[in-house]
N, C-alpha and C positions, 0 to 999 in steps of 0.2 A: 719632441719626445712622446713614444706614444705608449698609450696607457696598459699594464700588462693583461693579456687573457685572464677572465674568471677561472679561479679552481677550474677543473673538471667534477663534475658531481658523481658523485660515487653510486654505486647501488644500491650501496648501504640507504644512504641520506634521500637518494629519491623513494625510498621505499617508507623510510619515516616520513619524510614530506606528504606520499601517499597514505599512511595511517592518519596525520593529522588533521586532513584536508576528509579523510572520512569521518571521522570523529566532529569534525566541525556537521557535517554530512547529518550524522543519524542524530546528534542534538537536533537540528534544526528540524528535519523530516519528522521526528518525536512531537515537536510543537505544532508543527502543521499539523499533525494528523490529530492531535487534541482539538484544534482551531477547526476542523473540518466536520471530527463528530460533533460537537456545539452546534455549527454552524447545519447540521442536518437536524437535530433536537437538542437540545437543552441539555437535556438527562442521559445521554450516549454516551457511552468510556468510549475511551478510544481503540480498546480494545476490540470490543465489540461492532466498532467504526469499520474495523478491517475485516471483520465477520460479516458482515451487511455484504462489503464489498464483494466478496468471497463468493458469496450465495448470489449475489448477483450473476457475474461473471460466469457460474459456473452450477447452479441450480437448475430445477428443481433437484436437492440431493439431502442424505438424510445427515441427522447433527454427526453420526459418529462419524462421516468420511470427513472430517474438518479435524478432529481428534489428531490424525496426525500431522495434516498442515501446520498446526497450530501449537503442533507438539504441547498438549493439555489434556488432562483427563476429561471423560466424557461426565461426569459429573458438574466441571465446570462449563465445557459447552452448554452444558445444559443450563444452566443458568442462566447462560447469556443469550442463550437462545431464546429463552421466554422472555426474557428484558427484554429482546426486540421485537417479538410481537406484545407484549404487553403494551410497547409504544407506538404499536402501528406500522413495525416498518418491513415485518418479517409475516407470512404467511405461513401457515400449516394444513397440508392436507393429505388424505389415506396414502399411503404407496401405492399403486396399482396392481405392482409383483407381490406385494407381500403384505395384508390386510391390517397386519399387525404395527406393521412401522410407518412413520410419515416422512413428506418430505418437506421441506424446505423450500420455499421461493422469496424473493425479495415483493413487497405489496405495490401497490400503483403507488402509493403516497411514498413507500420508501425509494422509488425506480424515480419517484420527482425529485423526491429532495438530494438522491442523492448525484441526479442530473446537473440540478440546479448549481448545486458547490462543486462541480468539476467544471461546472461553466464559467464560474467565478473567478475558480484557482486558477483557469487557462489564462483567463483576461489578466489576473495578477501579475502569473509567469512572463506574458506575453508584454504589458509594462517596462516588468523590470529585467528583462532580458532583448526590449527593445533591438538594443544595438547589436545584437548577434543576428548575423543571414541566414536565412532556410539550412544554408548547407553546415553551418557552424551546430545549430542544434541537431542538427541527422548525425553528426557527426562524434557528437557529444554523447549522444544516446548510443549510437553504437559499440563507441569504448565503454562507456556502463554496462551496454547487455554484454561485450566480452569481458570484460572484469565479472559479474555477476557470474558467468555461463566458466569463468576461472577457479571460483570461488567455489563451485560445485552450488551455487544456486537455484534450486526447482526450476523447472521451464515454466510451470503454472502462477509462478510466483503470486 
């Protein structure tokens, strides 16, 4: 006697299976990214974690073009912008085009440390996803960036 075919899964329920498996997703990425500013300074929100990165990635620029990345007032950029040069980890200096404004760069000590903890996080990932093959993480990553790129996701993310 053989065993009957599973349901068919519906779209409905793959799509909730989809929200819940995100959901488990931005928990977890929430705590990494607290675990990641710590692990770059002590005193880092984590807010500010993705700010560093930001200016990295995509500096020298000045605090207000992060305003709308970050959909926040330039008031609170500003805050946090001086929290991370206050810690060493953000640079300031004149705009060139425009005397009056500065820009933004990530500092040597902040481009180390935050070298350091992606080299960490790789080694982690790299652990605990042992058993998946080159092709299985390419593979993985690419349904993310088309889910993201579905999502209506920045390309600059």
């Amino acid at each position: 006697m053989s065993t009957p075919a599973p349901a068919a899964l519906s779209r409905t329920d793959a799509l909730r299976d989809l929200e819940a498996e995100v959901g488990v997703l931005i928990r977890r990425v929430r705590r990494v990214i607290g675990e990641r500013a710590r692990a770059v300074h002590p005193e880092l929100m984590p807010s500010s974690y993705l700010m560093l990165g930001y200016v990295r990635d995509h500096g020298p620029l000045r605090a207000s073009a992060m305003c709308a990345v970050f959909e926040i007032d330039k008031g609170a950029i500003s805050r946090q912008v001086q929290h991370l040069i206050e810690l060493g980890l953000v640079d300031r200096s004149p705009d060139p085009e425009d005397g009056r404004a500065t820009l933004l760069s990530v500092s040597a000590h902040g481009a180390e440390r935050l070298a350091a903890v992606a080299a960490e996080r790789r080694e982690l990932l790299d652990e605990r996803l042992g058993d998946w093959p080159a092709e299985e993480l390419r593979d993985f990553a690419v349904s993310l960036r088309r889910y993201n790129d579905a999502l209506g996701i920045p390309a600059d993310r």
